[in-house]
C-alpha positions as CSV (number, residue, x, y, z in Angstrom):
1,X,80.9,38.8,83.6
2,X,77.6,36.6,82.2
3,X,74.8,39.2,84.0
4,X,76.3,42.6,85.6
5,X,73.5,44.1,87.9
6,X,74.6,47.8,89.3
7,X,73.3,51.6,90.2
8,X,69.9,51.5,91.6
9,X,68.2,48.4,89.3
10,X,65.8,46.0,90.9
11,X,65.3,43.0,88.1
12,X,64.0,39.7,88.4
13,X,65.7,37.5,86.8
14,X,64.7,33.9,86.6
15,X,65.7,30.7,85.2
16,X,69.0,31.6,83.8
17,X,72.0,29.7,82.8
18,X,75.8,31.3,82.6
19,X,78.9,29.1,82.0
20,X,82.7,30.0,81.5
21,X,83.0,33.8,82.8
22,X,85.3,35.0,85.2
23,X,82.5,36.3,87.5
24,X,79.0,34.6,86.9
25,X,76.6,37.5,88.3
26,X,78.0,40.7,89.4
27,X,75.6,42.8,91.7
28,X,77.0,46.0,93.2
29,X,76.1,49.6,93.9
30,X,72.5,49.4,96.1
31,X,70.9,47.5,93.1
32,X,68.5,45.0,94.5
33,X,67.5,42.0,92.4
34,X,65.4,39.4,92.7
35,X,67.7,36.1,91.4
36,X,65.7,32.6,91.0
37,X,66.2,29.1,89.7
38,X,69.5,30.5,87.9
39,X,72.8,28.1,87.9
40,X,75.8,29.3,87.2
41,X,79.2,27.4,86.5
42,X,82.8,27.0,85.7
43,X,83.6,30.7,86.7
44,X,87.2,31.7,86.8
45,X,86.3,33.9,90.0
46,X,83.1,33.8,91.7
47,X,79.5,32.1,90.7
48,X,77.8,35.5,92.3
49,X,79.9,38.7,93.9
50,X,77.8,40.7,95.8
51,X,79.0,44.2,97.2
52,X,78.8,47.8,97.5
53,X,75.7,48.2,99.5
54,X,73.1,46.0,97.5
55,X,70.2,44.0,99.0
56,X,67.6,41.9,96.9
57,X,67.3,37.9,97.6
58,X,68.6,34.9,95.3
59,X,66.7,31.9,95.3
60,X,67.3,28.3,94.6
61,X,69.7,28.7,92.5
62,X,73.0,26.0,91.6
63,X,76.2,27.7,91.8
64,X,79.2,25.3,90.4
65,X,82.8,24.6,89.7
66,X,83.8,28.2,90.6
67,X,87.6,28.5,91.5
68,X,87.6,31.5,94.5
69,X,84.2,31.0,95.8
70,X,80.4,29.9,95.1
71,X,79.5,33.4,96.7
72,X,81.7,35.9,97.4
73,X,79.9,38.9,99.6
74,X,81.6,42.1,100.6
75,X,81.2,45.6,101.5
76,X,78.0,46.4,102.9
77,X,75.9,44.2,101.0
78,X,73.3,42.9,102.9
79,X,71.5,40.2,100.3
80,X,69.6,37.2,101.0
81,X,70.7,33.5,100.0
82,X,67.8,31.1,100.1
83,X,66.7,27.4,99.2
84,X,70.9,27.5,97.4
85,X,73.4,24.9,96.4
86,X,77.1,25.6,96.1
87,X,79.1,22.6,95.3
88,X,82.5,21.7,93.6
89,X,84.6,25.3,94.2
90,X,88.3,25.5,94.9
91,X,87.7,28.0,97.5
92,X,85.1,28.8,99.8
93,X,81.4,27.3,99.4
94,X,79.9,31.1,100.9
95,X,82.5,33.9,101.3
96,X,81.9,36.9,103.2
97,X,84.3,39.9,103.5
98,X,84.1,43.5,104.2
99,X,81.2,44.9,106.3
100,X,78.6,42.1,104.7
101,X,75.5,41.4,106.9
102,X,73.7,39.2,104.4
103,X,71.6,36.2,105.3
104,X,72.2,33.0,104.3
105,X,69.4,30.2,105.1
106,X,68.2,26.8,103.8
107,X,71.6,26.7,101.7
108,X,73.6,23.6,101.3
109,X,77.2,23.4,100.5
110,X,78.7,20.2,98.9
111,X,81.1,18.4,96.9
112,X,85.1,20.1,96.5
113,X,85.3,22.9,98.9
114,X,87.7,24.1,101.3
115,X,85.7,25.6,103.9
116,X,81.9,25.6,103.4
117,X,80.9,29.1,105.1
118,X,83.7,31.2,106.3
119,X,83.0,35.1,107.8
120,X,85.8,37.6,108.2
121,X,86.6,40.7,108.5
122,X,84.0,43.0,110.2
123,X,81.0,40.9,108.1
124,X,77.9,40.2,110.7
125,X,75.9,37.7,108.4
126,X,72.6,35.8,109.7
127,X,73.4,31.9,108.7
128,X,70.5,29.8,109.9
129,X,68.9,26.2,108.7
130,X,72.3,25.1,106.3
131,X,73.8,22.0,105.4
132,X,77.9,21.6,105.2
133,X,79.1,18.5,103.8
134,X,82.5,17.4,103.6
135,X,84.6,20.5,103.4
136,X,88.0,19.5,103.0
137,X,89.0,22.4,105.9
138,X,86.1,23.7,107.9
139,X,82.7,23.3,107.7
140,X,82.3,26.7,109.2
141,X,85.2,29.4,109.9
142,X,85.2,32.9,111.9
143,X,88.1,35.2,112.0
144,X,89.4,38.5,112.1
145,X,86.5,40.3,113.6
146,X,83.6,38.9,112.4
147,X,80.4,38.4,114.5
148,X,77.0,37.2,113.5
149,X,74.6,35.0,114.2
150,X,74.5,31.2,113.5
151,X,71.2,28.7,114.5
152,X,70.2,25.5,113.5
153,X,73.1,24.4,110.9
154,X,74.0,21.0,110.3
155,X,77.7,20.1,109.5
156,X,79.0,17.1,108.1
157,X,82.2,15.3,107.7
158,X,84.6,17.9,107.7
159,X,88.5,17.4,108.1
160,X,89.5,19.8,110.5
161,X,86.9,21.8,112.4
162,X,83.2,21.2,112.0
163,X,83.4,25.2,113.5
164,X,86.5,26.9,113.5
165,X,87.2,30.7,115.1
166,X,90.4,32.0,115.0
167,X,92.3,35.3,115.0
C-alpha cells in the first residue's frame, strides 16, 4: 500500500506521486482526508479503495494503469471524487460496491477500461457532470440493487451499452 489512511485521521495530502503497489491509497475506517493533485499508477489492485464508513474529498488527481479498478468504493463510504482522471485500468474506470453513496462529479474516464462507472450492490452514489470514453463494455452499468442518481454525463463510444442496467 503507497499511503494507508484509517481510524479517525483527516490529512491533506497534496501533490503526491505512488507507483508499483498493490493498492495505491488505502482510506478506511471514518478517516476523512482531503486528497489533491496526487497520481497514482501501475497498482496491482486499485489506484484508491475507499471503505468502511470514510468521507473526505479527492481532487484532481490522475489515477493509472491499475488492473481491478481506478477507484474501487465500498461499504459505507461516502467520499467525494472531483475534477479526476482514470484511464488505462483492466477493470472498472469507478467501482462501487457495498452500501457506497459517494459522489463522483467532473471526472473523466479514458483510455483501456472495461466499463467506465459501474454501481452495484446496494451502492446509491451521486454521479453528475462526467465524461466516458471508449469503454470497451459499458460506458455506464447498474446492477444488483443499486440506485442513485445520474445528471448531466456525457458518454462516448462505448461497445456495448452507452448505459447498461441489469439484474
Amino acid at each position: 500500500i503507497g499511503i494507508e489512511i484509517g481510524e479517525d485521521s483527516a490529512p491533506v495530502i497534496d501533490q503526491c506521486t505512488i507507483a508499483s503497489c498493490t493498492c495505491g491509497i488505502l482510506v478506511h475506517g471514518y478517516a476523512a482526508p482531503t486528497i489533491t493533485s496526487c497520481t497514482a499508477v501501475n497498482c496491482h489492485e486499485a489506484c484508491i479503495k475507499v471503505t468502511g464508513n470514510c468521507s473526505g474529498v479527492v481532487s484532481q488527481c490522475t489515477f493509472k494503469d491499475c488492473a481491478e479498478a481506478g477507484v474501487v468504493a465500498g461499504g459505507h463510504a461516502h467520499t467525494t471524487f472531483k475534477h479526476t482522471t482514470v484511464c488505462d485500468t483492466k477493470g472498472c474506470g469507478f467501482l462501487l460496491v457495498g452500501k457506497t453513496t459517494i459522489i463522483i462529479e467532473d471526472c473523466t474516464v479514458e483510455g483501456q477500461h472495461v466499463n467506465g462507472i459501474q454501481a452495484g450492490d446496494d451502492s446509491d452514489p451521486i454521479v453528475r457532470r462526467n465524461k466516458v470514453n471508449k469503454s470497451q463494455g459499458s460506458g455506464l452499468v447498474l446492477h444488483d440493487r443499486a440506485k442513485g442518481t445520474y445528471m448531466q454525463n456525457e458518454i462516448n463510444d462505448s461497445k456495448l451499452a452507452g448505459v447498461g442496467v441489469r439484474d
